[in-house]
C-alpha positions in Angstrom: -12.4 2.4 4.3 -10.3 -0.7 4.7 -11.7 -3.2 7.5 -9.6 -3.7 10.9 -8.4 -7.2 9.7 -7.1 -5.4 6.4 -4.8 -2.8 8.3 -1.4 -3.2 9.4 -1.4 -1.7 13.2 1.3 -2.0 15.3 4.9 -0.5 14.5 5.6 -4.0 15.0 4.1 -4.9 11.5 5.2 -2.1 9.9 8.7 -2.9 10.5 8.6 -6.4 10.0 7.0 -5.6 6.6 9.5 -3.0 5.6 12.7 -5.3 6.7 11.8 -8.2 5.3 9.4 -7.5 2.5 10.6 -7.4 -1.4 10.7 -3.8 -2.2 9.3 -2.2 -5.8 9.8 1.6 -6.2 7.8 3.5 -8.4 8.1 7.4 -9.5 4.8 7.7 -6.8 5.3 5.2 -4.2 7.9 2.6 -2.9 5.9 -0.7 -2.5 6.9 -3.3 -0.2 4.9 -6.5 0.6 5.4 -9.8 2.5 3.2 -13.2 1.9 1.4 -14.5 4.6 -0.2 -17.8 5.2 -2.6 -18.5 2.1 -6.2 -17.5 3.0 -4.9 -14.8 5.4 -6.7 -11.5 4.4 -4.7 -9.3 3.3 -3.2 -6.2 5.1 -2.2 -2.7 4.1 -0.2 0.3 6.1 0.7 3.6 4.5 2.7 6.4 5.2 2.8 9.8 4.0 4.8 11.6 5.5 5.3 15.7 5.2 7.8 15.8 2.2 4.3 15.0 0.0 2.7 18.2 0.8 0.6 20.2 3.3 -2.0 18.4 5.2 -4.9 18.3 2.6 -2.0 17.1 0.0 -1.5 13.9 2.5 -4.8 13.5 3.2 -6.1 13.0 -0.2 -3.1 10.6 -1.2 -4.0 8.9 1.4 -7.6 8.3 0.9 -6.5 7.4 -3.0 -4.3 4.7 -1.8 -6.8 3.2 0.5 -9.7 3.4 -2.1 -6.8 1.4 -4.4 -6.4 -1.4 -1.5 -9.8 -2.0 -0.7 -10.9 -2.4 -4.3 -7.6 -5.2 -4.5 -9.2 -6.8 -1.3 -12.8 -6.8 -2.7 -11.2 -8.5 -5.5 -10.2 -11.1 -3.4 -6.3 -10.5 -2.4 -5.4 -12.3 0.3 -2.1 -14.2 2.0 -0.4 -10.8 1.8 1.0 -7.8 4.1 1.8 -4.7 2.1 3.5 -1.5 3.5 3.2 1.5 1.1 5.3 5.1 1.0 4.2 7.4 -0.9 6.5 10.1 -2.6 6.5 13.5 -3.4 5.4 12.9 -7.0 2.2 11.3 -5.8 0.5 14.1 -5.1 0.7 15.2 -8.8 -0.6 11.8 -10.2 -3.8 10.5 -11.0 -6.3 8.0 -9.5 -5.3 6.2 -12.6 -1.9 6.1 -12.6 -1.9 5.9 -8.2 -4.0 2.5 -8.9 -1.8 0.8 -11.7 1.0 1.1 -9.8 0.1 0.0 -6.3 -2.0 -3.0 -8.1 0.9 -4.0 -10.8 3.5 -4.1 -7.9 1.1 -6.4 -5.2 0.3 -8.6 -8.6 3.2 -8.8 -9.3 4.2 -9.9 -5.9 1.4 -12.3 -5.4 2.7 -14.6 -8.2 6.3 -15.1 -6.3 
């Protein structure tokens, strides 16, 4: 489970990631992260909403993605908000393929 200071919270957040973040889309997931002040921890907010699946569906997707962000903030990510939606096809993938492409994307990102 991903600490309190390594959660986005409010709406507020959540929007201000989503409007001003730089947005990657995958097949599983549509990225979208924001830098913060360096040495900031990181922060993470997901959604998955009902067109993934029933309610065990979400859940587990869920849990995947969050198992993916803390490992990225126990590997020292910081100075970074990230707002992830899953899709559809993420119910289908892999832990494998679920954790390249939410760590390529925030990578990616980090070295803007």
């Amino acid at each position: 489970m991903l600490a309190r200071t390594n959660r986005l919270l409010t709406a507020e957040d959540f929007r201000a990631v989503l409007r001003r973040g730089r947005r990657d889309a995958h097949d599983t997931m549509v990225v979208s992260t924001v830098s913060t002040t360096a040495g900031e921890p990181a922060r993470f907010g997901f959604v998955v909403t009902k067109k993934v699946g029933n309610a065990v569906s979400r859940n587990l997707v869920r849990r995947r993605l969050k198992a993916v962000a803390r490992e990225l903030v126990d590997g020292g990510l910081t100075g970074m908000d990230v707002a992830v939606r899953a899709l559809p096809a993420s119910v289908h993938a892999d832990w494998v393929t679920l954790r390249h492409d939410l760590a390529t994307t925030v990578k990616g990102s980090e070295r803007r």
